[in-house]
N, CA, C and O atoms as a GROMACS GRO file, in nm:
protein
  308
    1UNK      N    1  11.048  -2.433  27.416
    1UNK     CA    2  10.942  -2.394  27.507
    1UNK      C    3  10.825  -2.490  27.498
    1UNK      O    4  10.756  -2.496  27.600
    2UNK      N    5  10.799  -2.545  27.424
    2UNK     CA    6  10.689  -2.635  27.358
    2UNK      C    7  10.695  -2.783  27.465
    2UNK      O    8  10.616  -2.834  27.544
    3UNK      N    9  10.840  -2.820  27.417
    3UNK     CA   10  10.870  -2.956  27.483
    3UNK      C   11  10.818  -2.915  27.608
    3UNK      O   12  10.711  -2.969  27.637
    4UNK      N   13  10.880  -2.806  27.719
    4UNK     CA   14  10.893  -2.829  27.831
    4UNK      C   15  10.720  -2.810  27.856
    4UNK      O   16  10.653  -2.891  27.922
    5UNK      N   17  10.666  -2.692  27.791
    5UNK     CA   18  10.500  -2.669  27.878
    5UNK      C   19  10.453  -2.845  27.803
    5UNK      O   20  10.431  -2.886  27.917
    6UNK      N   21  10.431  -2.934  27.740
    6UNK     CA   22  10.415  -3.046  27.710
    6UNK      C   23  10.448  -3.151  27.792
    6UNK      O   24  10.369  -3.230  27.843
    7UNK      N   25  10.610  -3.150  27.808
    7UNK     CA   26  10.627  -3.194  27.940
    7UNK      C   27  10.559  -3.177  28.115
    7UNK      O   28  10.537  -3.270  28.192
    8UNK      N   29  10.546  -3.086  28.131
    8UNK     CA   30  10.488  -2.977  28.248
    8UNK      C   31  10.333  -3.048  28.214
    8UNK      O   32  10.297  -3.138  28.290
    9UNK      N   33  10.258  -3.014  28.120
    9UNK     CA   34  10.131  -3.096  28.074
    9UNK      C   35  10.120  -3.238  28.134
    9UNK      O   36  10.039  -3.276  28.218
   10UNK      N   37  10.216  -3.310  28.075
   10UNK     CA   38  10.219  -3.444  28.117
   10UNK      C   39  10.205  -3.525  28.250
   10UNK      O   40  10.140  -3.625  28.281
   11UNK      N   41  10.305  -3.429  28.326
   11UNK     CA   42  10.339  -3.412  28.467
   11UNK      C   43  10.196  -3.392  28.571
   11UNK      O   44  10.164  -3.453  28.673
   12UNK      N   45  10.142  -3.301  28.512
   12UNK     CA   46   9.971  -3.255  28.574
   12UNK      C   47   9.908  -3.412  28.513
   12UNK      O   48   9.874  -3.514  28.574
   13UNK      N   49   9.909  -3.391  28.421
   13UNK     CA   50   9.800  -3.542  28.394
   13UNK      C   51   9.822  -3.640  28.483
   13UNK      O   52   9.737  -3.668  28.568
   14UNK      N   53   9.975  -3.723  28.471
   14UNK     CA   54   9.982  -3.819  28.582
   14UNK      C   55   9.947  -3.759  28.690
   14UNK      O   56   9.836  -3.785  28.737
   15UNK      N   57  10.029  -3.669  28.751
   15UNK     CA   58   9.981  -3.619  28.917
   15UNK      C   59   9.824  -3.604  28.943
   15UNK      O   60   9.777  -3.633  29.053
   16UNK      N   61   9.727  -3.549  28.816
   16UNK     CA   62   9.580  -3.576  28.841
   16UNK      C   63   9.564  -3.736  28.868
   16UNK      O   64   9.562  -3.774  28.985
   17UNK      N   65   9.555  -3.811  28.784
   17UNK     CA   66   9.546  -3.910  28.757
   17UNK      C   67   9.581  -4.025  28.938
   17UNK      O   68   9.506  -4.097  29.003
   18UNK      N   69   9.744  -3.981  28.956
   18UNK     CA   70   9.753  -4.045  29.113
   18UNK      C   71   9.652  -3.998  29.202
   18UNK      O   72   9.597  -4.064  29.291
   19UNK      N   73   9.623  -3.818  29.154
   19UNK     CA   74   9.578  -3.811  29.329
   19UNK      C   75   9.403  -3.855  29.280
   19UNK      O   76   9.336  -3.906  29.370
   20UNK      N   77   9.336  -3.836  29.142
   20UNK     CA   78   9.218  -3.927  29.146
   20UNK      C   79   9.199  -4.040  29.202
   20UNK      O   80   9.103  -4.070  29.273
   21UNK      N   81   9.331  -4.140  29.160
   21UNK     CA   82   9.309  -4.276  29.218
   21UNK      C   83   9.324  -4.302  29.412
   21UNK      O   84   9.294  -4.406  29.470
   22UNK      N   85   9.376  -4.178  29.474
   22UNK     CA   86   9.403  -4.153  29.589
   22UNK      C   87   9.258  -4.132  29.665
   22UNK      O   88   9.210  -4.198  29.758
   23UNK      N   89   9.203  -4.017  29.592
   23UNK     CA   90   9.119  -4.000  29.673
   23UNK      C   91   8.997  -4.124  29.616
   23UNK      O   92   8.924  -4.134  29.715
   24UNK      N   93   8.965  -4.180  29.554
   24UNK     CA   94   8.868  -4.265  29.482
   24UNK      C   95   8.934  -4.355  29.648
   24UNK      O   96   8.862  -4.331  29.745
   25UNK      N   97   9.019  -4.418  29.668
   25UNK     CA   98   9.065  -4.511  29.770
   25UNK      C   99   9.014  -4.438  29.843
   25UNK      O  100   8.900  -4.477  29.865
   26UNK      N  101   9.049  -4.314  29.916
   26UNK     CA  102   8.964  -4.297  30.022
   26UNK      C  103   8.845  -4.262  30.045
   26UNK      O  104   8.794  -4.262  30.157
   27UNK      N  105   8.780  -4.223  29.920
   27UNK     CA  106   8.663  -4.244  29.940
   27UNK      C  107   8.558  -4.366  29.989
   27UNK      O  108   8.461  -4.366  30.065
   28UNK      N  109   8.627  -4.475  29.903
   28UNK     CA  110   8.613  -4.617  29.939
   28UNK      C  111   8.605  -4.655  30.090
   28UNK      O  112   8.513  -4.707  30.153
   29UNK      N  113   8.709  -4.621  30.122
   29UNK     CA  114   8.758  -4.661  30.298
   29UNK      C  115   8.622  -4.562  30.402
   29UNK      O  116   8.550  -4.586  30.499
   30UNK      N  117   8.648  -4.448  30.312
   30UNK     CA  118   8.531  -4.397  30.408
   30UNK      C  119   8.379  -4.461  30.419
   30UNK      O  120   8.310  -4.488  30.517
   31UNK      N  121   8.355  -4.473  30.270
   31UNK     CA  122   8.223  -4.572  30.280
   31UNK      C  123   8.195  -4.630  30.344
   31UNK      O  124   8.095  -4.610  30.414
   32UNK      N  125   8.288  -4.757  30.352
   32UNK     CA  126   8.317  -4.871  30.382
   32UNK      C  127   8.264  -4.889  30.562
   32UNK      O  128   8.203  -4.976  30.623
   33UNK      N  129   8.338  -4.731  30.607
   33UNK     CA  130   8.396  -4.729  30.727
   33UNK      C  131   8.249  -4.668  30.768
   33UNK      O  132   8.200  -4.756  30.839
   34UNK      N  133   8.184  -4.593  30.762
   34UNK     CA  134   8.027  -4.546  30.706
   34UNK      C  135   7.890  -4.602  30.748
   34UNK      O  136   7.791  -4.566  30.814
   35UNK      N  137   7.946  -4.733  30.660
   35UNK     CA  138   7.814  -4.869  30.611
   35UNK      C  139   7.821  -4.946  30.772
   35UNK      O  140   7.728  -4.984  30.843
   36UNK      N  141   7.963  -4.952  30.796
   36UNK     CA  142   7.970  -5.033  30.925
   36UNK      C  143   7.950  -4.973  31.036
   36UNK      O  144   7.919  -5.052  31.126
   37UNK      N  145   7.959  -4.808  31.083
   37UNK     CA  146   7.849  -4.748  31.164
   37UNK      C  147   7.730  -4.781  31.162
   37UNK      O  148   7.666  -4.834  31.254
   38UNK      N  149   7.689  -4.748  31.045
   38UNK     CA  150   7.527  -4.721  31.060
   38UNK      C  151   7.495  -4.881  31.033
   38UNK      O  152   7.377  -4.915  31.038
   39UNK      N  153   7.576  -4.961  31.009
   39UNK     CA  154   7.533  -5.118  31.072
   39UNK      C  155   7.497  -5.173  31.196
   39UNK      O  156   7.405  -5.251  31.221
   40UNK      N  157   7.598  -5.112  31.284
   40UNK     CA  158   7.618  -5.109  31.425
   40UNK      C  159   7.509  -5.045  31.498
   40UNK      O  160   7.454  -5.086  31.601
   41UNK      N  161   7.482  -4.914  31.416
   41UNK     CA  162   7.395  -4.826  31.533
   41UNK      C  163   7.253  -4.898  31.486
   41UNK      O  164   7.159  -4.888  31.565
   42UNK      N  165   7.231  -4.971  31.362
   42UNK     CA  166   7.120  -5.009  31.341
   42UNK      C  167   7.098  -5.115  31.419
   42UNK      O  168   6.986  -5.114  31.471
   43UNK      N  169   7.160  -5.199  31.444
   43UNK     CA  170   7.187  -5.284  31.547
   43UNK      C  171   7.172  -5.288  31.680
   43UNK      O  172   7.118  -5.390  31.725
   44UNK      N  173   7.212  -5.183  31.772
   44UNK     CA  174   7.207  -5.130  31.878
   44UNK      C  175   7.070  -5.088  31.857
   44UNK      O  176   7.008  -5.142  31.950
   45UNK      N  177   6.987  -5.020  31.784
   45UNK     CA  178   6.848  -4.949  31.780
   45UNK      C  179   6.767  -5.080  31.795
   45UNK      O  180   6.706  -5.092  31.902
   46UNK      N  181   6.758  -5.169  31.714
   46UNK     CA  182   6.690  -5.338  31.735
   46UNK      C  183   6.709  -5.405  31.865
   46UNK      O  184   6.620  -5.442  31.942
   47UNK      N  185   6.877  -5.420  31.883
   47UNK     CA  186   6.866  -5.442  32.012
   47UNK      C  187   6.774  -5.363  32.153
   47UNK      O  188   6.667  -5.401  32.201
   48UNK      N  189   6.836  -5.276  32.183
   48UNK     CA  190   6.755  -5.219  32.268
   48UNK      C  191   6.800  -5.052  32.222
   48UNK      O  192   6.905  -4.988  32.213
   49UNK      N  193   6.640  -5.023  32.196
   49UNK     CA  194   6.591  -4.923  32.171
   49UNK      C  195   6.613  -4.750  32.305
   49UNK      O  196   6.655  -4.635  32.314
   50UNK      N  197   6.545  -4.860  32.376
   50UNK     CA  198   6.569  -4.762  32.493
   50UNK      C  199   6.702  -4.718  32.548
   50UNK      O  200   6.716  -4.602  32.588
   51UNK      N  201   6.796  -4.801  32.552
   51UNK     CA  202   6.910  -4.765  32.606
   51UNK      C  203   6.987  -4.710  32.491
   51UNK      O  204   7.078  -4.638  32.532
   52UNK      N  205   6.981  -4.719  32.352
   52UNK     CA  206   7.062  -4.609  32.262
   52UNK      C  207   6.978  -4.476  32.277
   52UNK      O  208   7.028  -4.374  32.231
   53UNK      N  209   6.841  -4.470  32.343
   53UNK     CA  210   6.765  -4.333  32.361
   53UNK      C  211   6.863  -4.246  32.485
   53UNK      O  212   6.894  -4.129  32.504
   54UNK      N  213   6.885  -4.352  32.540
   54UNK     CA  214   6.908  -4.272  32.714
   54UNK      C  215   7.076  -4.219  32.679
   54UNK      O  216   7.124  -4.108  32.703
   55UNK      N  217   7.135  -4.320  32.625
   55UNK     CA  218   7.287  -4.276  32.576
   55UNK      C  219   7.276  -4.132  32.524
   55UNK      O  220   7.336  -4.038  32.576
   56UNK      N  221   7.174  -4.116  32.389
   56UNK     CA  222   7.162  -3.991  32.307
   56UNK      C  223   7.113  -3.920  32.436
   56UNK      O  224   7.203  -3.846  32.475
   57UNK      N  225   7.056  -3.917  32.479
   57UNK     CA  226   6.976  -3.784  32.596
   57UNK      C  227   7.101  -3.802  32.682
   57UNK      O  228   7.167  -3.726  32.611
   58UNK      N  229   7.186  -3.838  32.772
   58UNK     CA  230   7.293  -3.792  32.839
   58UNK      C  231   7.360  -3.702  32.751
   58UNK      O  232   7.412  -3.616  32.823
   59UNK      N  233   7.384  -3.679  32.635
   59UNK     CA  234   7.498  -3.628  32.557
   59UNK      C  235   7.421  -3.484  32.562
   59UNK      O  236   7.298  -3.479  32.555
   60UNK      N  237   7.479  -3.398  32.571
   60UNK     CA  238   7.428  -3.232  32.568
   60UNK      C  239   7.432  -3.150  32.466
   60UNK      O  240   7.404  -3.030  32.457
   61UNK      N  241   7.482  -3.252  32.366
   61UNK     CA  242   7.497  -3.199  32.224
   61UNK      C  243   7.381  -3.209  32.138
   61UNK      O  244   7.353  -3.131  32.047
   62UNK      N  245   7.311  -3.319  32.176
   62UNK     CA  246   7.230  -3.335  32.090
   62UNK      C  247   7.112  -3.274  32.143
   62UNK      O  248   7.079  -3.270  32.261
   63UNK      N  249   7.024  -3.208  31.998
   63UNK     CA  250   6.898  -3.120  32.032
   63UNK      C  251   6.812  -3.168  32.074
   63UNK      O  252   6.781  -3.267  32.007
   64UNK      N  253   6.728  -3.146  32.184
   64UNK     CA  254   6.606  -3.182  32.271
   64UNK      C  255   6.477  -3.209  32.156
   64UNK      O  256   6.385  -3.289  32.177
   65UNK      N  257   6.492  -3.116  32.016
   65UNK     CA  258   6.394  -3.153  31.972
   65UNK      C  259   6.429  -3.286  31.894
   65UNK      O  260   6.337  -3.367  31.887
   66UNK      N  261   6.548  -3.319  31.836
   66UNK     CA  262   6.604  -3.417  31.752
   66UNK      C  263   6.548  -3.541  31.845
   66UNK      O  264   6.472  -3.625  31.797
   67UNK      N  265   6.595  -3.546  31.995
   67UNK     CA  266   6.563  -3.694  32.095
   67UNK      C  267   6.493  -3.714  32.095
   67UNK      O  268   6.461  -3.832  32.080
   68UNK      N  269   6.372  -3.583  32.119
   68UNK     CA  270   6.192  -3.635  32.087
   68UNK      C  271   6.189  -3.698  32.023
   68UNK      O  272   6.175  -3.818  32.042
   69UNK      N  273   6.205  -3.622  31.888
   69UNK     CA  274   6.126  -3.722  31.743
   69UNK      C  275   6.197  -3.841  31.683
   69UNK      O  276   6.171  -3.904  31.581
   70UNK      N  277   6.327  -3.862  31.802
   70UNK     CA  278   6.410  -3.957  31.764
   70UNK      C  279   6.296  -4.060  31.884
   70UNK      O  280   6.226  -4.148  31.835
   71UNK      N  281   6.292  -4.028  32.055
   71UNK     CA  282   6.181  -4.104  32.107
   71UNK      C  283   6.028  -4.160  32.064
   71UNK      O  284   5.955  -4.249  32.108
   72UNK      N  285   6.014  -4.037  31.929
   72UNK     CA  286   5.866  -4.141  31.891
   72UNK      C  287   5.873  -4.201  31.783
   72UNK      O  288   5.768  -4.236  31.731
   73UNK      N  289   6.018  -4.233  31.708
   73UNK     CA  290   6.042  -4.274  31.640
   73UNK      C  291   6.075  -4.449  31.649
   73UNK      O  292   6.055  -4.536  31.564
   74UNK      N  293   6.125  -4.457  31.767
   74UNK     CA  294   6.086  -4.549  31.841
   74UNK      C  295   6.054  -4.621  31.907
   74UNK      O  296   6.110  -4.720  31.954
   75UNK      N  297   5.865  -4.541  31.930
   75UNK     CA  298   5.751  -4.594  31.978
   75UNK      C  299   5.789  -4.586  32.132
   75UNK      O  300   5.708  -4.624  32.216
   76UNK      N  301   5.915  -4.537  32.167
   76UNK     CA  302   5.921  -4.532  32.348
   76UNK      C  303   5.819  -4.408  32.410
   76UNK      O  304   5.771  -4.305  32.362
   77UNK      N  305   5.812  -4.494  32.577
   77UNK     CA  306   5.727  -4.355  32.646
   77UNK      C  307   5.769  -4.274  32.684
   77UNK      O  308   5.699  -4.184  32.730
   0.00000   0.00000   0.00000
């Protein structure tokens, strides 16, 4: 009985161990994937300001109060 719950033990360790290194990878990828949004949208905001405003205000999802303080956030009229 010993061997096998030892064995069975062992079995959990590696299987922790893969799916740690699994999700650690995707955590990575998500970052990764993340950094290069908010690269982009930072980008688009420098570029032109106004037209990532008007994009966000067509969308109906986003809250009327969020666009405001997202509009004086960048200094538009």
């Amino acid at each position: 009985m010993t061997g096998f719950v030892k064995l069975d033990s062992s079995f959990f360790a590696f299987a922790g161990r893969v799916a740690g290194s699994v999700a650690t990878a995707k955590a990575e990828k998500e970052a990764k994937r993340f950094v290069k949004i908010v690269a982009r949208a930072s980008r688009a905001i420098d570029e032109s300001p106004a037209h990532v405003h008007e994009q966000l205000r067509q969308r109906p999802d986003v809250p009327q109060g969020d666009l405001e303080e997202f509009r004086q956030l960048l200094r538009l009229p």
